[in-house]
DODO-625746 format. One record per residue (C-alpha): residue in three letters; x, y, z. Coordinates in Angstrom, 3 decimals. Last residue first. Layout:
BEGIN
   rest          X          Y          Z
    Ala          X          Y          Z
...
***
This chain:
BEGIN
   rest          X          Y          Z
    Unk    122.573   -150.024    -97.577
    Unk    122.951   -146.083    -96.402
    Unk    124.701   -143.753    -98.468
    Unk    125.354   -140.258    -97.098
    Unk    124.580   -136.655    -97.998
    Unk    127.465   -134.250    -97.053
    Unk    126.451   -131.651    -94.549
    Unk    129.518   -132.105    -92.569
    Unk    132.319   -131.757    -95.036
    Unk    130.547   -128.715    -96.809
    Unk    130.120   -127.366    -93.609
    Unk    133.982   -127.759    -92.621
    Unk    135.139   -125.865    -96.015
    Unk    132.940   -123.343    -96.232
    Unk    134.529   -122.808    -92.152
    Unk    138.169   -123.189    -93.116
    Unk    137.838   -121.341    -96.471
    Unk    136.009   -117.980    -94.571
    Unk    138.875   -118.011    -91.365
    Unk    141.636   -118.758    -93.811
    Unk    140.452   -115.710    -95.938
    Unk    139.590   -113.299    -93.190
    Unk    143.438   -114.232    -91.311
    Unk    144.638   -113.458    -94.602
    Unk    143.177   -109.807    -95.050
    Unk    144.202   -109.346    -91.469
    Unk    147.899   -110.404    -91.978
    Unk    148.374   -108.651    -95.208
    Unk    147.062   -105.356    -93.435
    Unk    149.408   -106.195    -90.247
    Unk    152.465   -106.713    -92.963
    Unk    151.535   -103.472    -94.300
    Unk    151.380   -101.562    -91.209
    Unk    154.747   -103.182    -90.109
    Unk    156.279   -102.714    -92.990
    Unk    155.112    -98.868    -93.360
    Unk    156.287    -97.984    -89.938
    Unk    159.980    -99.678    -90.780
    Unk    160.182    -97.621    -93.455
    Unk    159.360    -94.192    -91.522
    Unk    161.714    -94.747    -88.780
    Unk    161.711    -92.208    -86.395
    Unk    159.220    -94.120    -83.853
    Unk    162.304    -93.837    -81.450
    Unk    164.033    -96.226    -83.827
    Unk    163.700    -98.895    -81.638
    Unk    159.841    -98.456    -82.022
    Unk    159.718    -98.847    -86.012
    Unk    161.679   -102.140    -85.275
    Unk    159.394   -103.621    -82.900
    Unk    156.428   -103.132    -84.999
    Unk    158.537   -104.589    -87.575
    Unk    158.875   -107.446    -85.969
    Unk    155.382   -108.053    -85.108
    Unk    154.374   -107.438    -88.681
    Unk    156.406   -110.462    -88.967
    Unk    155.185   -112.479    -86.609
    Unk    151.362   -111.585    -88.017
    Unk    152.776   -113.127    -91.638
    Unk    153.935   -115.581    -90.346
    Unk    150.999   -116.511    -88.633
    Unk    148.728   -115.435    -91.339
    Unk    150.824   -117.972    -93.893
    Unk    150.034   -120.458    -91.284
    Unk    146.396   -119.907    -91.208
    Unk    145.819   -119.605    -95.365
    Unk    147.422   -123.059    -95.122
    Unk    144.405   -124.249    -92.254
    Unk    141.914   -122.293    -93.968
    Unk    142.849   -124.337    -97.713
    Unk    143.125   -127.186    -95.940
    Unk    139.959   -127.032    -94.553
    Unk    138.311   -125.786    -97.845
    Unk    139.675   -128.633    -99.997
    Unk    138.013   -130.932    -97.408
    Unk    134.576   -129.239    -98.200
    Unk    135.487   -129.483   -101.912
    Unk    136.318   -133.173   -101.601
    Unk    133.130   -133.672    -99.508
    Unk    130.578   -131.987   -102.055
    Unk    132.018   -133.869   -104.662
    Unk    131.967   -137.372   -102.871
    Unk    128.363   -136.322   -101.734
    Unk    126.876   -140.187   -103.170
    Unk    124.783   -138.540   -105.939
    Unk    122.986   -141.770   -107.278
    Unk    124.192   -143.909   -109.908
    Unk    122.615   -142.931   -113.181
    Unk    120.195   -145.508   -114.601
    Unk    120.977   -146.799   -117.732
    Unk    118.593   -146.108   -120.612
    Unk    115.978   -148.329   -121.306
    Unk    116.012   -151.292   -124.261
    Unk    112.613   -151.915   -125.479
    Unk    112.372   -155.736   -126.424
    Unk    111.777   -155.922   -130.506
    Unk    108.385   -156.680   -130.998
    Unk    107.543   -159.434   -134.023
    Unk    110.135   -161.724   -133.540
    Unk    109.019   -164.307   -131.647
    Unk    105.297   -164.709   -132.553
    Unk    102.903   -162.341   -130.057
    Unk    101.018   -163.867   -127.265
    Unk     97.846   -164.150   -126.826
    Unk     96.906   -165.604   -122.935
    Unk     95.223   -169.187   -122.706
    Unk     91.475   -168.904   -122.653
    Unk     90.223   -169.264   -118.891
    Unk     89.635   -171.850   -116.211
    Unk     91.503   -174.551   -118.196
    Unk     89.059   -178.002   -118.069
    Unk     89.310   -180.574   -115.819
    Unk     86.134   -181.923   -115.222
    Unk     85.302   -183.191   -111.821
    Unk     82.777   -185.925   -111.714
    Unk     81.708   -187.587   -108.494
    Unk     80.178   -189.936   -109.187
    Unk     77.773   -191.923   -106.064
    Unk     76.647   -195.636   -106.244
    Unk     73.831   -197.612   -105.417
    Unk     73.684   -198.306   -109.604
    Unk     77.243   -197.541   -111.266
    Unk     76.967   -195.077   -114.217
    Unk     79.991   -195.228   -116.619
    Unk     80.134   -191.885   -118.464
    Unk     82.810   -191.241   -121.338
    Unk     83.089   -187.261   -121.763
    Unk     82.021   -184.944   -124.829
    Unk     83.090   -181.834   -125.077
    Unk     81.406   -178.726   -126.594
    Unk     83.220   -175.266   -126.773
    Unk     81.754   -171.533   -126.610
    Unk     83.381   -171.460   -123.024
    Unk     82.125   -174.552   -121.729
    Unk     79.376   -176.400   -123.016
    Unk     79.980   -179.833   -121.262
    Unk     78.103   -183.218   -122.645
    Unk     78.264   -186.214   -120.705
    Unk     77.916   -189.544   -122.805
    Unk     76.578   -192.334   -121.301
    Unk     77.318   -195.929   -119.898
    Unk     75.153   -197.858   -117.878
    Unk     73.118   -198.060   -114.793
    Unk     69.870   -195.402   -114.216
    Unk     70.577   -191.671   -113.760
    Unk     70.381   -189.488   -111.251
    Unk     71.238   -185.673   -110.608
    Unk     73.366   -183.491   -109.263
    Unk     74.850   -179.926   -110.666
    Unk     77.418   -177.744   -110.119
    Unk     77.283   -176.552   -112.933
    Unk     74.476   -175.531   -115.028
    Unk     72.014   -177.783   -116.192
    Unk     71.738   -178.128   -120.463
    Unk     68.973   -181.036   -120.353
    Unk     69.194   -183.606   -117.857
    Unk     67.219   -186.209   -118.875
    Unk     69.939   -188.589   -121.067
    Unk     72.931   -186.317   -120.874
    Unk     74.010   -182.809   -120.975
    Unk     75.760   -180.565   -118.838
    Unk     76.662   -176.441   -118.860
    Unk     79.816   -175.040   -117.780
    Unk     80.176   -171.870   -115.627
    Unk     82.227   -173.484   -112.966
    Unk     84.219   -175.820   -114.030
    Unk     83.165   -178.533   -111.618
    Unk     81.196   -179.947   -109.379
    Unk     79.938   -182.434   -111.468
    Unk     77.621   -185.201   -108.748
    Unk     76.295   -187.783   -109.975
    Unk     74.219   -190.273   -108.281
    Unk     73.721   -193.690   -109.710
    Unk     70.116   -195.528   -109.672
    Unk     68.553   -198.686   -108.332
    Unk     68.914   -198.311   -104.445
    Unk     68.160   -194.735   -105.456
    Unk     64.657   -195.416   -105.798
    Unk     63.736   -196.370   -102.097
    Unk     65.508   -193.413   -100.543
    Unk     64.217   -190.675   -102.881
    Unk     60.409   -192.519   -102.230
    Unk     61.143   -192.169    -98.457
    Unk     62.719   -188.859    -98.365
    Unk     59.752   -187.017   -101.046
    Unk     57.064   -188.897    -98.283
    Unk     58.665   -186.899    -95.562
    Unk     59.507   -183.842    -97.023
    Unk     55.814   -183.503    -98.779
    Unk     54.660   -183.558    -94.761
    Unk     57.010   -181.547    -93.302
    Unk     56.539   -178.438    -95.989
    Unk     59.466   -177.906    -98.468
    Unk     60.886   -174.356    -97.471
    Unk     64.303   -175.534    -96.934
    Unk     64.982   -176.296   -100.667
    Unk     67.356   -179.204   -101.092
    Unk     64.310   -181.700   -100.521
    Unk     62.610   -180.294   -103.950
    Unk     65.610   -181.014   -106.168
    Unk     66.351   -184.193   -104.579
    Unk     62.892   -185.476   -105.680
    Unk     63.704   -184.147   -108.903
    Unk     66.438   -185.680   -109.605
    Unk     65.172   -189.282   -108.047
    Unk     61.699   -188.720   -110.162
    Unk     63.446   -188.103   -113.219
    Unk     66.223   -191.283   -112.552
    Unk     62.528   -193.426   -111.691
    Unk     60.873   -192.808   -114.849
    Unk     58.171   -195.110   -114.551
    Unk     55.459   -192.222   -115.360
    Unk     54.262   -192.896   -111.949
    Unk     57.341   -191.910   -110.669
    Unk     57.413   -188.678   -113.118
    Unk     54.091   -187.848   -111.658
    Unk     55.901   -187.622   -108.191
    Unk     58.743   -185.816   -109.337
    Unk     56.731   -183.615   -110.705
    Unk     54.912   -182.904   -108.101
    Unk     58.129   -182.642   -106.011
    Unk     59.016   -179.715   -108.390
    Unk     56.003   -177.629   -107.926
    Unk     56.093   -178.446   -104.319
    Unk     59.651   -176.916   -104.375
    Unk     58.497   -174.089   -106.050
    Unk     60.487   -172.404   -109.094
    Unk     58.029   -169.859   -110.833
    Unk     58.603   -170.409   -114.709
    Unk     60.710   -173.357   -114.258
    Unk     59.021   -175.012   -111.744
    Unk     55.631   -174.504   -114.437
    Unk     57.739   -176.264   -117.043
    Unk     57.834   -178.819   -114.769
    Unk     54.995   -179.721   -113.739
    Unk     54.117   -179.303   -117.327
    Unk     56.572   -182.112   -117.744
    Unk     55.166   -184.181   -114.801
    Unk     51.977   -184.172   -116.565
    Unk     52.525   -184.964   -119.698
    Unk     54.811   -188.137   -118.580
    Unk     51.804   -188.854   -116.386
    Unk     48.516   -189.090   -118.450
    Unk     46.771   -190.814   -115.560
    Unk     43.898   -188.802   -116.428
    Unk     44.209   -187.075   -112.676
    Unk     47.800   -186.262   -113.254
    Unk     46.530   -184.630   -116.092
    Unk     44.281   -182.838   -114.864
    Unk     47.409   -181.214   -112.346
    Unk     49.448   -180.943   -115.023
    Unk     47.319   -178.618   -116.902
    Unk     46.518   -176.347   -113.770
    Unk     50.061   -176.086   -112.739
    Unk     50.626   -175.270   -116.583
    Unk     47.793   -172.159   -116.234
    Unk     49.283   -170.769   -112.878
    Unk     52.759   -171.027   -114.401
    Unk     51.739   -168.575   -116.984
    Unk     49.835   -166.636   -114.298
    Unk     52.537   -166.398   -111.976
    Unk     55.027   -165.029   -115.115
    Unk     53.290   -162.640   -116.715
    Unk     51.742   -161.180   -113.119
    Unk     55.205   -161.230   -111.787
    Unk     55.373   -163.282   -108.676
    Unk     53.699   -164.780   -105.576
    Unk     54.521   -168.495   -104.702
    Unk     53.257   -171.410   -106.750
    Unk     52.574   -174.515   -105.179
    Unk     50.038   -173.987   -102.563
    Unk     47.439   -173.466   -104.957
    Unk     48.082   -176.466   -106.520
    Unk     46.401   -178.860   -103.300
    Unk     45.573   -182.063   -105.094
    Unk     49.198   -183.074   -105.108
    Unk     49.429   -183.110   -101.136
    Unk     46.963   -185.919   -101.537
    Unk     48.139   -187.795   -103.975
    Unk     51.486   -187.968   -102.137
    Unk     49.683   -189.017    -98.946
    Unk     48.116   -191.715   -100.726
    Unk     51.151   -193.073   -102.404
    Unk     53.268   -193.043    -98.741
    Unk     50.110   -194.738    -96.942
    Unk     50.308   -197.318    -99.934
    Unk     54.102   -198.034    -99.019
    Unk     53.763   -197.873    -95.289
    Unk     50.388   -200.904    -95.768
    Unk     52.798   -202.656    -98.244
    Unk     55.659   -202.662    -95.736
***
């Protein structure tokens, strides 16, 4: 075990001693910034100075995130004795996919040896918030990170507002925190009182063709009466067609009542015909109601 454990250390020094690697292409503002702190924590690694170090680790992570960048500092954070900063951070660097094989491998055995001693935590929620608490420093949610037994105060900036939450940390143990906070600012709404409710009109009933059909009836019966009084009327022109003939055709009276009566019966027949077919349109192009 002691011969795996000092292979582990020596492979980690190793893979330190190689910044280069650590800092992928980027702004020139930025990459050269980070450049520089790389190349501060990296001497002082090598002084043994290694709370300094593992700080300007990184502060150089956070000007051009790397996961080497941020195993290195988990690494000089270990030496530092600050195993819940290594643990986080050794995480951090194994949760990017481009971690080389070999830095994977030593970051999974020295995550797996310190977090026999440390409690996981895991806020997953609201979205949007911001955490506090011992090394973690304003992290946005979600967020997960380590942090040795005891109790703590969790800090959430959420929506302008600061809350403070109890925090019992179990060693060997995962927490998973879910804080329950609204998702949004509560609607305004206006004291009773101060709109009056807007009161619409009624609206009319729709046109159901009653009208239209009542007329359109009125017309039949109207063509069917005007009918009768034609046929009367035509039986009696009839009649006095018949008279006017008896007479030899002499009878002048009996000519004009039977040419008036025809005239009558003609004008009549036109009306009944015009009301009785008004009358049966209107009846069968009335609209309809359909539920």
């Amino acid at each position: 075990m002691r011969l795996r454990s000092a292979f582990a250390w020596a492979m980690a020094l190793a893979l330190l001693a190689a910044p280069a690697a650590a800092v992928d292409p980027q702004p020139t503002n930025s990459t050269e910034l980070a450049r520089q702190r790389f190349q501060e924590a990296t001497e002082a690694y090598r002084d043994g100075r290694y709370s300094a170090a593992a700080s300007l680790f990184d502060a150089a992570d956070r000007l051009t995130p790397h996961p080497s960048t941020r195993y290195n500092a988990a690494t000089a954070w270990e030496q530092a004795g600050e195993a819940a900063r290594a643990a986080t951070g050794y995480e951090a660097a194994l949760a990017a996919a481009t971690l080389d094989e070999p830095r994977r491998k030593v970051a999974e055995e020295r995550l797996a040896s310190l977090k026999q001693g440390l409690g996981r935590i895991l806020v997953q929620r609201p979205l949007g918030a911001f955490v506090t608490v011992d090394h973690v420093q304003h992290v946005p949610v979600p967020a997960t990170f380590y942090l040795l037994p005891g109790a703590y105060e969790l800090e959430v900036d959420y929506q302008g507002k600061t809350n403070q939450s109890p925090l019992t940390v179990v060693a060997g143990r995962d927490h998973d925190i879910k804080l329950d906070y609204p998702d949004s600012e509560p609607p305004i709404t206006a004291p009773p009182g101060a709109l009056e409710p807007v009161r619409l009109p009624p609206v009319p009933p729709a046109d159901s063709g009653i009208s239209q059909k009542t007329l359109g009836w009125i017309g039949v019966g109207a063509g069917v009466a005007l009918g009768g009084a034609a046929i009367v009327l035509g039986l009696r022109a009839l009649s006095a067609r018949d008279s006017f003939a008896a007479s030899g055709n002499t009878d002048a009276a009996a000519r004009d009542r039977a040419s008036d009566l025809r005239l009558a019966t003609n004008v009549i027949w036109g009306g009944a015909t015009v009301a009785g077919v008004t009358g049966l349109v209107l009846v069968l192009t009335a609209p309809t109601i359909e539920f």
